[in-house]
N, C-alpha and C positions, 0 to 999 in steps of 0.2 A: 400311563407313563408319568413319572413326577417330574417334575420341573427343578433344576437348580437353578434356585432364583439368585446364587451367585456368578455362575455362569451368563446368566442373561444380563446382569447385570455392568460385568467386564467387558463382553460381546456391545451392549448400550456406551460404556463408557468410551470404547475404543470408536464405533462409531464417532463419538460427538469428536471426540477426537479430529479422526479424518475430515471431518466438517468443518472441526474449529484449522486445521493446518491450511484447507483448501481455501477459506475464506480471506486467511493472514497472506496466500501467497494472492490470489486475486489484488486485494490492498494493494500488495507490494506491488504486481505489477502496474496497476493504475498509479502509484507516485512515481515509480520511475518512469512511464509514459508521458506522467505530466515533467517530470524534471527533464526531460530531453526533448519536449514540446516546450517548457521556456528556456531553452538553450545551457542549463547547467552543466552538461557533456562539450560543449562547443569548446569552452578554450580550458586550454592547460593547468593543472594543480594550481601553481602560484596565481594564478588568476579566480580562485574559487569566488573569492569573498566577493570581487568587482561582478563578476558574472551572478551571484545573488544576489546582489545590491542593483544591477541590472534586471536583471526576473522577478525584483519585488516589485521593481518601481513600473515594470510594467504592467504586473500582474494589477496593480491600484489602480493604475489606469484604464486599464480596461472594466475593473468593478465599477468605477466611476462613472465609466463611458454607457454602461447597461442600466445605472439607475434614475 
């Protein structure tokens, strides 16, 4: 039996595909894990900027704290 090496091909592309979407949603979820582990969900829209200006400043601190 011959092989359609375009066929396997497509079949391979689509693969890396699903790999490449499963790894991008993984990511996603580890940032948003971490943004709601340093508190970016805790306060309200108009408060974003203070609430990551609070989450930087701690996040430096705690690098600080470990080296």
């Amino acid at each position: 039996m011959a092989v359609d090496h375009k066929a396997v091909a497509a079949g391979s592309d689509s693969d890396v595909e699903q790999r490449v979407r499963r790894e991008r949603r993984a990511i996603l979820d580890r940032m948003m894990a971490e943004a709601e582990e340093m508190g970016l969900y805790d306060d309200p829209p108009p408060d974003y900027r203070a609430a990551l200006r609070r989450a930087r400043r701690r996040r430096a601190s705690e690098n600080t704290d470990t080296q």
